[in-house]
C-alpha positions in Angstrom: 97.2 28.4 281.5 99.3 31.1 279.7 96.6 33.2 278.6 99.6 36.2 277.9 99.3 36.3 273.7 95.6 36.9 274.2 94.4 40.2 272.3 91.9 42.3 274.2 91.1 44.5 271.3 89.7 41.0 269.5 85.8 40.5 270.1 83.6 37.7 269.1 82.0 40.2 266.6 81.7 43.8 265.9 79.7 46.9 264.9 80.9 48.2 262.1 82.6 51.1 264.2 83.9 49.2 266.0 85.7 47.4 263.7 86.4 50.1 262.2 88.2 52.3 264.6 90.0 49.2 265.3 90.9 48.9 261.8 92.6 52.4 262.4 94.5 51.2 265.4 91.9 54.2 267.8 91.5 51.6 270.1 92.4 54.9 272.7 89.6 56.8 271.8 87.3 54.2 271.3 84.7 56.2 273.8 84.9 59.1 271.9 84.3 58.1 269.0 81.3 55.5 270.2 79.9 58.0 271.5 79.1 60.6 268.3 78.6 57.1 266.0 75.7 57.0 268.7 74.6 60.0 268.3 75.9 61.2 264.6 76.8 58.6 263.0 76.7 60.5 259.5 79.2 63.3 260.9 82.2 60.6 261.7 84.5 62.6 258.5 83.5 66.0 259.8 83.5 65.4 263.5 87.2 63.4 263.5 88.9 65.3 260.4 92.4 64.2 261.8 91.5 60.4 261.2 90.0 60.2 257.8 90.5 56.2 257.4 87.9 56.1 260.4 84.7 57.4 258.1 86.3 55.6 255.1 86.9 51.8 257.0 83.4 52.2 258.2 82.0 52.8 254.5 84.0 49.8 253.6 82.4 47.7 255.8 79.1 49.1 255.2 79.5 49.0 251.4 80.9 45.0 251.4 77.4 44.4 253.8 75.0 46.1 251.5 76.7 44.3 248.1 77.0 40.8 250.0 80.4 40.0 250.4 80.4 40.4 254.3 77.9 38.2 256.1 76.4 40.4 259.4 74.1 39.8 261.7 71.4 41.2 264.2 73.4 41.7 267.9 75.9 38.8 267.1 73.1 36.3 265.6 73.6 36.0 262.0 70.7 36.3 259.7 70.4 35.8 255.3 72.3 38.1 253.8 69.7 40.8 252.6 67.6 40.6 256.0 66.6 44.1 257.1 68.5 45.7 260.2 68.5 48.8 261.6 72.2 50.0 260.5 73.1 50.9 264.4 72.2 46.9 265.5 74.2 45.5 262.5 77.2 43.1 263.7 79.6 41.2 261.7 81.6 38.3 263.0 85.4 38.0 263.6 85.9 35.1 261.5 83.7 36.4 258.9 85.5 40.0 259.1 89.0 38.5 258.8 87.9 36.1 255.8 86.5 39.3 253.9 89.8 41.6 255.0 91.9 38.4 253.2 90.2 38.4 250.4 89.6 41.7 249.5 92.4 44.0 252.0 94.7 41.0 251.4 98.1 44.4 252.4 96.4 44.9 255.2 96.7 42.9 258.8 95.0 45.1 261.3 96.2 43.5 264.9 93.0 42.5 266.2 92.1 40.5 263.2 95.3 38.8 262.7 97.4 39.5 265.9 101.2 41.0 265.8 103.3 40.4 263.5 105.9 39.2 266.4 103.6 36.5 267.7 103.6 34.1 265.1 105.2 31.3 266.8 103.2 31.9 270.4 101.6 29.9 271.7 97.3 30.2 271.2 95.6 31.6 274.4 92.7 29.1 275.3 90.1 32.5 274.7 91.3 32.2 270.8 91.5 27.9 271.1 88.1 27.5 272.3 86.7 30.5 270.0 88.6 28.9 267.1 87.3 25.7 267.9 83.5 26.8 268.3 83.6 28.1 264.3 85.5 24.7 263.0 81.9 23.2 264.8 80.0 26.1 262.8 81.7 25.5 259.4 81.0 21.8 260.2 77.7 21.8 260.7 77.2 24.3 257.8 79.0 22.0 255.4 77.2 18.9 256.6 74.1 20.8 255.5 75.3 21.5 252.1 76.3 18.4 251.3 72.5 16.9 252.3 71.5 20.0 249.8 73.5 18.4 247.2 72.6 15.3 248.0 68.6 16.2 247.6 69.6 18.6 244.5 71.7 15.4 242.2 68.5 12.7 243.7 66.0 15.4 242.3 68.3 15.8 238.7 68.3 12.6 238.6 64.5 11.5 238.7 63.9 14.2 236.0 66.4 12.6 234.1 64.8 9.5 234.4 61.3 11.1 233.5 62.7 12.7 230.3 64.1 9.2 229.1 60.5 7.6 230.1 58.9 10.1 227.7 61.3 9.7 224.9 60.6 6.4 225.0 57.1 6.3 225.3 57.4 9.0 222.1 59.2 6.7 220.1 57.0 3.5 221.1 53.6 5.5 220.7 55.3 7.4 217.3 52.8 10.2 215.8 49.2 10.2 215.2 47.9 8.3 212.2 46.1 10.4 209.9 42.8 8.5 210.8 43.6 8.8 214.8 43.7 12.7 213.9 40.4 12.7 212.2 38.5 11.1 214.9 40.0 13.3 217.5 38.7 16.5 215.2 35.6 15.0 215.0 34.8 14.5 218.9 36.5 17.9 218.9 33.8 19.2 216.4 31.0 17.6 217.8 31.5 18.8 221.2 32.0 22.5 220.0 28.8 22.3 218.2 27.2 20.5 221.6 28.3 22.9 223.5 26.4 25.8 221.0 23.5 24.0 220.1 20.1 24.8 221.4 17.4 22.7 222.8 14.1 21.7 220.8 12.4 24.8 223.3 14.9 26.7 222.0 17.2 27.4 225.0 20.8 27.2 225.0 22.6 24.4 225.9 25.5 25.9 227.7 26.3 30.1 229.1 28.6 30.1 225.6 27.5 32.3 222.8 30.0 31.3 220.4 33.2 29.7 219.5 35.4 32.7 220.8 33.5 32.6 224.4 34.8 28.9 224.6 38.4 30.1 223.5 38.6 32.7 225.8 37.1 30.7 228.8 39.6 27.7 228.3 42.6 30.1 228.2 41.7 31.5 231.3 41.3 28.4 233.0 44.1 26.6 232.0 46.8 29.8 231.5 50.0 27.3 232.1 49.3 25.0 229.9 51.1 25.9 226.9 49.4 23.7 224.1 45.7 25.6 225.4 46.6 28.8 223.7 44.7 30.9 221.7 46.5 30.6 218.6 46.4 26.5 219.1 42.5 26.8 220.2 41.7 28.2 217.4 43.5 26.0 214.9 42.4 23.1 216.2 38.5 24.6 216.5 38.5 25.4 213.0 40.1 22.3 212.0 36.9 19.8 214.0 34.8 22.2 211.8 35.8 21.4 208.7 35.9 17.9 209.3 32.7 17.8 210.7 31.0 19.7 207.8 32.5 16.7 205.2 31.4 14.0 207.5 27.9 15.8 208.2 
């Protein structure tokens, strides 16, 4: 196997830095510089004054993490974007790194993420064929997920759909209260208010409810989400039973 076109500078993923001093082509002094990002990572710009793209690259990177545009991960294991991770265990992977340099440093083609610019007709080393071919089964799998997520999403939109057509139909077969439906429905409203208040022949109250109000508030509490138990509504309606129980009584 011809394994003479394969880049040693490339990795499966990277720390930031590293990527980073790649991105500069310091590859030389790659153990100096790991060595104060170890210890000082904060003093990269003063420490290495002569390579100023070093502190800035690693920003970059640090900046597309932090705003979501570069997936990362937690040693090489990729995690939701958003998970917490101590900055110095942060990794981000090749793939993922050259997508992001595309889209967004689409002048630049740093050699460990896209090779030299004189081996575009070699031959692929079977390092990069067999990495290449483990993220086509990554992006594979991931896409085989989505599509059941889409699948479950469109079978969920429509059962709602279907729902909502049930109850506009059963709206426009039931059609609106008759004025006489209303009245009875104020009246068992009515007579369970004044139930509920009553006393007995000793004396004692019927229910822990003082008044009107205490039932009010006590049903809003209780049912909070349910949006025709409001207040407002509660206190139509109450008032409403009362009246019509006063001209029946």
């Amino acid at each position: 196997m011809n394994t003479d076109n394969f880049n040693p500078q490339a990795k499966i993923f990277y720390r930031p830095i590293d990527a980073a001093l790649r991105w500069c082509n310091l590859v030389d002094y790659e153990a100096e510089i790991l060595q104060v990002a170890w210890q000082c990572p904060e003093k990269l710009g003063t420490l290495f004054p002569q390579w100023p793209c070093l502190h800035a690259n690693t920003e970059r990177i640090y900046d597309a993490i932090r705003n979501g545009e570069l997936p990362y991960g937690y040693l090489g294991i990729s995690v939701p974007i958003g998970s917490p991770i101590d900055p110095g265990q942060i990794t981000v992977r090749h793939s993922d790194l050259r997508r992001w340099m595309q889209c967004h440093y689409s002048d630049q083609r740093p050699e460990f993420l896209f090779g030299s610019a004189n081996d575009t007709n070699a031959p692929i080393s079977p390092v990069a064929y067999l990495s290449l071919q483990t993220e086509r089964d990554a992006l594979v799998q991931e896409r085989n997920v989505l599509q059941r997520q889409l699948h479950d999403v469109e079978s969920d939109l429509q059962a709602l759909g279907l729902e909502q057509q049930s109850l506009k139909t059963l709206v426009k077969t039931q059609g609106p209260l008759s004025e006489r439906s209303e009245h009875n429905y104020l009246q068992i409203i009515g007579a369970l208010i004044y139930t509920i208040l009553d006393k007995s022949p000793a004396g004692k109250p019927l229910s822990v409810f003082e008044d009107q109000a205490a039932i009010v508030d006590a049903v809003t509490v209780r049912f909070a989400d349910f949006p025709g138990l409001k207040k407002r509504t509660l206190d139509g309606k109450f008032a409403a039973a009362n009246r019509v129980l006063k001209k029946t009584t």
